[in-house]
C-alpha positions in Angstrom: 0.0 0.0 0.0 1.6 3.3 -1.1 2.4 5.8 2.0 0.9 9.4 1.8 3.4 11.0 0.1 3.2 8.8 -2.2 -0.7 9.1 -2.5 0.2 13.0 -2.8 2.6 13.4 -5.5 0.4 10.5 -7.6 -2.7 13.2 -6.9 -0.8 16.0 -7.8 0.9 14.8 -11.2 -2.3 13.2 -12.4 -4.6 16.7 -12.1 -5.0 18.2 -15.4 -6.7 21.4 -16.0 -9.5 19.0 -18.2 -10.7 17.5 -14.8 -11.4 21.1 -13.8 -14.9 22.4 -13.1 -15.8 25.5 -14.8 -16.9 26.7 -10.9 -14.0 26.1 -10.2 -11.7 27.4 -12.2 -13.8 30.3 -11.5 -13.6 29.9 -8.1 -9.8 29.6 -8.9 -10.0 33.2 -10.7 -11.6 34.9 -8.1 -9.0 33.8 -5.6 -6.3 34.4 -8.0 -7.4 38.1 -7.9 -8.0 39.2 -4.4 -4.8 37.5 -3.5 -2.7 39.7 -6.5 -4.9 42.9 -4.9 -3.7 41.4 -1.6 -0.4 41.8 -2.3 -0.3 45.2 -4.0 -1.8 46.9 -0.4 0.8 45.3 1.2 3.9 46.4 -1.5 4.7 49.1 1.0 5.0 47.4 4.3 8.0 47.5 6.2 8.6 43.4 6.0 7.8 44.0 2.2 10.8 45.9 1.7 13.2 44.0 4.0 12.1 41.3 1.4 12.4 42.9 -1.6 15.7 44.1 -0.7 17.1 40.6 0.1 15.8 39.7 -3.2 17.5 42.2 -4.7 20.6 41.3 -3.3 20.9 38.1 -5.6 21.8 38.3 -9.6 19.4 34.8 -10.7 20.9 32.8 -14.0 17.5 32.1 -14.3 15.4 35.3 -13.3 11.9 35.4 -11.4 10.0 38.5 -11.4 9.0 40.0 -7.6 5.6 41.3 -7.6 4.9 45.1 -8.2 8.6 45.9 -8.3 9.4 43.9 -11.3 13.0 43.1 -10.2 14.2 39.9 -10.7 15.7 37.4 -8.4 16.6 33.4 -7.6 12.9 31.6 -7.2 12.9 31.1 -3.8 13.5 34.6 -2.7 11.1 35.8 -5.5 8.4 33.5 -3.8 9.7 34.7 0.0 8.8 38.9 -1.3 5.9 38.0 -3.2 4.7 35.9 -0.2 5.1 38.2 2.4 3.1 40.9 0.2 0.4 38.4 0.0 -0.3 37.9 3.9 1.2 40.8 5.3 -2.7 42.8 5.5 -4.1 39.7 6.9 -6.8 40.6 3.9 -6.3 37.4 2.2 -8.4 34.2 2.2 -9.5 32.0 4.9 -9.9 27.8 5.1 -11.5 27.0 8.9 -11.5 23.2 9.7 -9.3 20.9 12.2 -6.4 23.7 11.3 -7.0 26.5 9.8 -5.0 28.8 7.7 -4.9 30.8 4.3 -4.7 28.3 1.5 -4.1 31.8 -1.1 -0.9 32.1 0.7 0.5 29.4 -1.9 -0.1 31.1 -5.1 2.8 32.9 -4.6 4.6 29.6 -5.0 2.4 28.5 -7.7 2.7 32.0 -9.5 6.6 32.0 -9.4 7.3 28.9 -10.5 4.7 28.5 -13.6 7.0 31.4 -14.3 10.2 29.9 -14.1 8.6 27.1 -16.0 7.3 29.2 -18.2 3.8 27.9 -17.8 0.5 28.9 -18.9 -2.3 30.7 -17.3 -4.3 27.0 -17.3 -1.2 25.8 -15.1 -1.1 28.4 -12.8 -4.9 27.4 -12.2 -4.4 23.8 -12.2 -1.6 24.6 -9.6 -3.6 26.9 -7.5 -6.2 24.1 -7.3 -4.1 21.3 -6.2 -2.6 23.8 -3.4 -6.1 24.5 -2.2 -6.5 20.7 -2.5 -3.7 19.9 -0.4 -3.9 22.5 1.8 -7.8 22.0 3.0 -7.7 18.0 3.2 -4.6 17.7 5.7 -6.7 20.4 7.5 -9.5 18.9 8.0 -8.2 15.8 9.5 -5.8 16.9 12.3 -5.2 20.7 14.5 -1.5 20.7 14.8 -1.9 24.0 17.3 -2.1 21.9 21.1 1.4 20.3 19.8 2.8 23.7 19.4 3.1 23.9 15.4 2.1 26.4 13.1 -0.5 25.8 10.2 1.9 26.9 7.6 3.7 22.9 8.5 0.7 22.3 6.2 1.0 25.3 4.2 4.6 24.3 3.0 3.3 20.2 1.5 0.8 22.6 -0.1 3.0 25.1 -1.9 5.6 21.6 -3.0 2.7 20.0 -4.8 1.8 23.4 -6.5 5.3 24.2 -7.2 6.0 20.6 -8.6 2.9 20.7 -10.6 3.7 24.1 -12.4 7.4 23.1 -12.9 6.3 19.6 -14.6 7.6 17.4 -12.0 7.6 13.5 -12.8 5.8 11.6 -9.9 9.0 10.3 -8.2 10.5 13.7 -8.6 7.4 15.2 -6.2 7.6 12.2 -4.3 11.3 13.3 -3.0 10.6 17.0 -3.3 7.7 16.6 -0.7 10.1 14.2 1.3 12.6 16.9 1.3 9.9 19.6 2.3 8.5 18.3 4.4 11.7 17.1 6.9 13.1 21.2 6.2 10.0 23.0 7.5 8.7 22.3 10.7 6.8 25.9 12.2 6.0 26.7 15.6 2.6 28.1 17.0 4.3 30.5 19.0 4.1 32.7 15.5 0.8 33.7 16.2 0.4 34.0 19.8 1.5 36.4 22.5 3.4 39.6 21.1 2.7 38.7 17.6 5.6 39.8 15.3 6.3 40.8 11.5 7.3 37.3 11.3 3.3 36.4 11.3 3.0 37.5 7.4 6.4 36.0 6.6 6.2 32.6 7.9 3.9 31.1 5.2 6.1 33.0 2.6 9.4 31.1 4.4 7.6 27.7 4.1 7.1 28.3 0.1 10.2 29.3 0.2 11.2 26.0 1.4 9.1 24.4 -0.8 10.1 25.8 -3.9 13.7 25.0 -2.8 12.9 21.4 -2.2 11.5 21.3 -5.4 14.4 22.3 -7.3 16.8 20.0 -5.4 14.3 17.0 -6.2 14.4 17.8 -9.7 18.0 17.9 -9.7 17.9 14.8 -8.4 18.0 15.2 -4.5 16.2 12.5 -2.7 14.4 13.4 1.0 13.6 11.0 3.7 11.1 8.1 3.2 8.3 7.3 4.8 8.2 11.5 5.9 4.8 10.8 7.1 4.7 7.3 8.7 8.2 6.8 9.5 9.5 6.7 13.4 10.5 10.2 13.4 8.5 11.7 11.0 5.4 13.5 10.7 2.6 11.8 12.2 4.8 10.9 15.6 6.6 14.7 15.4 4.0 17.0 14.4 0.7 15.4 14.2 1.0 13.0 16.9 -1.5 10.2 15.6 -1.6 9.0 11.9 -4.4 10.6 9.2 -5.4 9.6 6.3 -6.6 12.3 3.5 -10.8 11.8 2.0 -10.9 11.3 -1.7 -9.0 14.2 -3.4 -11.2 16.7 -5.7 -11.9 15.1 -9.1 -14.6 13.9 -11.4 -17.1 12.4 -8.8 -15.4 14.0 -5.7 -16.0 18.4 -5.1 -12.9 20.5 -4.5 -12.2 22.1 -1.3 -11.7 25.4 -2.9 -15.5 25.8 -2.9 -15.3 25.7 1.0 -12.6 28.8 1.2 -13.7 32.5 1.9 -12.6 35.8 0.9 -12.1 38.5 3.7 -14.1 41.6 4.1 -11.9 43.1 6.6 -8.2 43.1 6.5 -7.9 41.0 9.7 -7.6 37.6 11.2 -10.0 35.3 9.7 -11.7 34.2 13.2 -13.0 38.0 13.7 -14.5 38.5 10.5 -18.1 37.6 11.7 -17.3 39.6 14.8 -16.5 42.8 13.2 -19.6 42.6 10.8 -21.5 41.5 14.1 -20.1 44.7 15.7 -21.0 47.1 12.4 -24.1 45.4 12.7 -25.1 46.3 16.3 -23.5 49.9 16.5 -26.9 50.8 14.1 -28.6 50.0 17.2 -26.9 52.5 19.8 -26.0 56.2 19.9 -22.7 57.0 20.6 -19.6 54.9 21.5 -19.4 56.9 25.0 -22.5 55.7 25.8 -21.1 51.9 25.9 -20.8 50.6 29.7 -19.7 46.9 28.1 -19.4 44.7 25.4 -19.9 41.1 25.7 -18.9 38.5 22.7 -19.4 35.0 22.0 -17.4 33.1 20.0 -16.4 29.6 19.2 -13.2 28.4 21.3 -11.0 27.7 18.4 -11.5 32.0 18.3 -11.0 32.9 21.8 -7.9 30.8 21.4 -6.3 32.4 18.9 -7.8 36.1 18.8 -8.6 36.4 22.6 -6.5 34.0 24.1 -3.7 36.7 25.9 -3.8 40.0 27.9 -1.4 41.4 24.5 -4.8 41.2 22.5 -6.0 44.0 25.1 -3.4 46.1 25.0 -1.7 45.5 21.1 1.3 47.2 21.0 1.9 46.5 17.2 -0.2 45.7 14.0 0.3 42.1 13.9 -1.4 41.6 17.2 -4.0 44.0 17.0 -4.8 42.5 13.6 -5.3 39.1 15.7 -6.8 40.8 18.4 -10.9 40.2 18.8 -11.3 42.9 21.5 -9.7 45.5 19.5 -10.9 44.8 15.8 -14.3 45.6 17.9 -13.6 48.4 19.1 -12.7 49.9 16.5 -15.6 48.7 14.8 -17.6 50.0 17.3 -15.7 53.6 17.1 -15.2 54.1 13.8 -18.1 52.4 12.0 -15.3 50.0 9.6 -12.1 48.1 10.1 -9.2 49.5 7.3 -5.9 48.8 7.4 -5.1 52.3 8.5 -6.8 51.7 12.3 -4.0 49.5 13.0 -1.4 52.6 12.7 0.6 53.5 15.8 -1.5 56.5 15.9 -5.2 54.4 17.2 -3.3 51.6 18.7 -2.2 54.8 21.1 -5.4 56.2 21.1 -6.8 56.7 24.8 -10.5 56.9 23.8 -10.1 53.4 21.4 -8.3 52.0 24.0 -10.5 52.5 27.2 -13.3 51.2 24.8 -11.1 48.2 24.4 -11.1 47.4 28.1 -14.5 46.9 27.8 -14.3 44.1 25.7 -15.2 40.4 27.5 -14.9 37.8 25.7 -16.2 34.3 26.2 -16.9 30.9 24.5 -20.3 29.9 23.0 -21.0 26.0 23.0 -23.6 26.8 20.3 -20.6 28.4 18.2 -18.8 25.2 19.4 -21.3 22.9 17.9 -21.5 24.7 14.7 -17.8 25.0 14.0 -15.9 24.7 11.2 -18.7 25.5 9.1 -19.8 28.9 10.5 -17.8 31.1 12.8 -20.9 32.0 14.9 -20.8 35.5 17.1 -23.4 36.3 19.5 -22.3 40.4 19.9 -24.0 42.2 22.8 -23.6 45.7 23.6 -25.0 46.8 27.1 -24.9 51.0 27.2 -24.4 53.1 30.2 -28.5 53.1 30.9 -28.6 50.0 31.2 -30.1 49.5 27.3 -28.9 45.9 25.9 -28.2 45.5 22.1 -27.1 42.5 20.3 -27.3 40.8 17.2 -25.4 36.9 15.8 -23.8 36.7 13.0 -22.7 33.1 11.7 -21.4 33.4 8.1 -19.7 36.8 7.2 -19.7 39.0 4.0 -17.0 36.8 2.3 -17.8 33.6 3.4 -18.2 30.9 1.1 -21.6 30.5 2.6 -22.3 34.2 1.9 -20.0 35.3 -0.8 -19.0 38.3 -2.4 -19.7 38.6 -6.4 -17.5 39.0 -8.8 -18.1 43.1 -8.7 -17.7 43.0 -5.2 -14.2 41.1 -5.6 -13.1 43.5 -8.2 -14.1 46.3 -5.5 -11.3 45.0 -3.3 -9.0 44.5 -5.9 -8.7 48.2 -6.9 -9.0 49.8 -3.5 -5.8 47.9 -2.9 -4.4 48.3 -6.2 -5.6 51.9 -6.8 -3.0 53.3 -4.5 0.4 52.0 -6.8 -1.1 51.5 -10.3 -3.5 53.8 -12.2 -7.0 53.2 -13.1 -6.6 51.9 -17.2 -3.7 49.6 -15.8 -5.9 47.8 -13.3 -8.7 47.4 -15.3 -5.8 46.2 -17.7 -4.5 43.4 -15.1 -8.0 42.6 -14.3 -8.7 41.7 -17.4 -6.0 39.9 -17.8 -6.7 37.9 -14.5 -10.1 37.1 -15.7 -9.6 35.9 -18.4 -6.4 33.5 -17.1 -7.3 30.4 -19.1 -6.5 32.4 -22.3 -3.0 33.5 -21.3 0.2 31.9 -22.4 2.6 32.7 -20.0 1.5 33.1 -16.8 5.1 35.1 -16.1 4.0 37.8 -18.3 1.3 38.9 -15.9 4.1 40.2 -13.5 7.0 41.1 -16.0 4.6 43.1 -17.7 4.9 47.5 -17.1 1.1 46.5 -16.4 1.6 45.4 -12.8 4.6 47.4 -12.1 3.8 49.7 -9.1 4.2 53.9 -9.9 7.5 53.7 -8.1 8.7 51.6 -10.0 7.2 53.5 -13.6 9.1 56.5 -11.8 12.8 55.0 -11.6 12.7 53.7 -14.7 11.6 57.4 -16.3 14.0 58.4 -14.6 16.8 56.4 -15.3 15.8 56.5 -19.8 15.7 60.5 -18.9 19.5 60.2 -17.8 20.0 57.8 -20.5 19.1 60.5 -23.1 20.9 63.7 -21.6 24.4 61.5 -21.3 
């Protein structure tokens, strides 16, 4: 009987773009798009650049293009900058299950290497699918978290099997390149806990980065340890503790998980999405925010866990945890009547007003929401005001979720108010397009060589440099 890396790389070789719903290839699209968008609002961060500039420290035989920039670099430190602009909002998808985690965080693998492979836009999509594939099954048959590992451990067999897939791997070469990923990237859960870190939007992007790595050495001929799964010291007795097997993959008779993944309405952690829209929802029901005495949520435990779980998530001291923090993503809610990026500036996380309503916060854990979980993230959201006037609403399945899911205008919403700030209006509607219409493209590396996607910056230095060009 074959052992499950085995079972993988057979899966992941034998998908073909023909075995591909048209659903979900759209579905595929629509990802596709709001992760790209994703990445553009985050093009300026701080762990952006330290990225960029690491990648611009290396001179590739073999060029891959960094997002928005449009320098080139070796692979894996093209997939380690594009990745960290992917998560680095916390605006991308979300997969809730045993684990849960942000399947989207692998296109920056799948993207890069259809490049280097100089793939087409029907491989990227093929490649994308199998990551969501991989990504969602291992997830929903074990919660790595109580044994103190991070859900990008899964994150990283996801991104090998879509970087395999877009750089035509043989079977036994994906065989060894998941042996070999698999063995190099073992995260801890400390990542997202505590005093959360810029390392919370740059370890998925480090375990793609170790995937893509392992992929090259497999194809070179590398071999990784055998059996990585069953074996005495390898997965199942290290990091999942018992052995799993995976459900029938997505196929013909079988659906594919990426019909179970959401797209975020607010750039923040996946588990307060219903909480914030439960806290929108309920601020139409009271005057102002001084006149709140408390305010008393619900949640499922998984939530409280991992968005409530410390006294840091009271009293954030930097974007990463307030982004993870339930009590303050209320709050400002609450306050401000939306949740942007920009409320998680030093200049609110300071704020004396935002914070005292932060204090206010309780937080506790619904059995109902329990019961209900993975499939809805059920909030009960109650506030009480200082006259003693009690307002509350539930929300189980927020704006985004694949229960109750934005349309395609809704998607392209998001995509230019997070692309609008670096490229101009006819060029997004240009990459759009483009996106959209993926199947139809031929190299999937042109989407992010071409001046199309470069950022205004970028338009700028290279004016700039032809100007100096034509006085010498």
């Amino acid at each position: 009987m074959s052992n499950l890396a085995e079972q993988l790389s057979d899966y992941g070789t034998s998908l073909k773009y023909a075995d591909l719903p048209s659903d979900v290839v759209h579905l595929a699209k629509r990802f596709i798009i709001d992760t790209i968008g994703c990445a553009l609002g985050g093009y300026d961060s701080e762990p952006s650049k330290v990225a960029r500039a690491v990648a611009g420290e290396v001179t590739p035989a073999h060029p891959v293009t960094v997002m928005g920039s449009g320098q080139s670099s070796s692979l894996d430190l093209a997939v380690f900058a594009n990745g960290v602009m992917i998560r680095f909002l916390d605006f991308n998808d979300g997969y809730t299950s045993q684990e849960s985690g942000h399947p989207s965080d692998s296109i920056a693998a799948a993207l890069s290497a259809t490049e280097a492979a100089g793939g087409s836009g029907k491989r990227l999509l093929v490649s994308t699918v199998l990551a969501y594939e991989a990504f969602c099954r291992i997830c929903d048959t074990v919660d790595i978290k109580p044994r103190g590992f991070d859900h990008v451990t899964v994150g990283g067999i996801a991104s090998v099997l879509a970087a395999a897939r877009a750089m035509k791997l043989s079977k036994e070469q994906t065989f060894q390149a998941l042996n070999l990923g698999i063995a190099s990237n073992v995260a801890l859960y400390q990542t997202r806990i505590g005093d959360v870190s810029m390392w919370k939007g740059c370890a998925y992007a480090n375990a793609s980065r170790n995937a893509v790595f392992s992929v090259q050495l497999a194809r070179a001929g590398l071999t990784g340890p055998s059996p990585i799964f069953e074996g005495d010291g390898g997965y199942f007795r290290a990091v999942s503790g018992e052995p799993f097997a995976l459900k029938e993959m997505g196929g013909k008779d079988h659906p594919f998980k990426i019909n179970e993944c959401s797209i975020k309405q607010f750039p923040l952690g996946q588990y307060s999405q219903t909480v914030a829209q439960a806290a929108l929802e309920v601020r139409e029901l009271y005057g102002q925010p001084e006149e709140i005495a408390q305010v008393n949520i619900s949640t499922l435990q998984t939530a409280v866990n991992i968005m409530a779980g410390d006294p840091e998530k009271w009293t954030p001291k930097n974007r990463e945890t307030a982004d993870h923090s339930m009590p303050y993503t209320a709050a400002v809610a609450l306050m401000f009547g939306t949740v942007e990026s920009r409320h998680f500036d030093d200049e609110f996380l300071k704020d004396p007003d935002l914070l005292e309503l932060v204090s206010k916060v309780t937080v506790s854990v619904s059995n109902e929401a329990n019961a209900r979980a993975p499939e809805a993230m059920l909030c009960d959201f109650e506030v009480v005001t200082k006259s003693g006037e009690e307002h509350s609403v539930q929300v189980a399945y927020h704006k985004g979720h694949y229960r109750n899911p934005l349309t395609d205008n809704e998607v392209d919403r998001k995509f230019r108010s997070l692309a609008q700030e670096h490229l101009p209006a006819e060029r997004v509607d240009a990459l759009l397009d483009r996106l959209w219409h993926l199947e139809d493209v031929q190299n999937a590396g042109d989407l992010i060589r071409s001046p199309t996607f470069w950022t205004s910056s970028k338009c700028h230095r290279r004016s700039n440099k032809a100007s100096t060009r034509s006085a010498g």
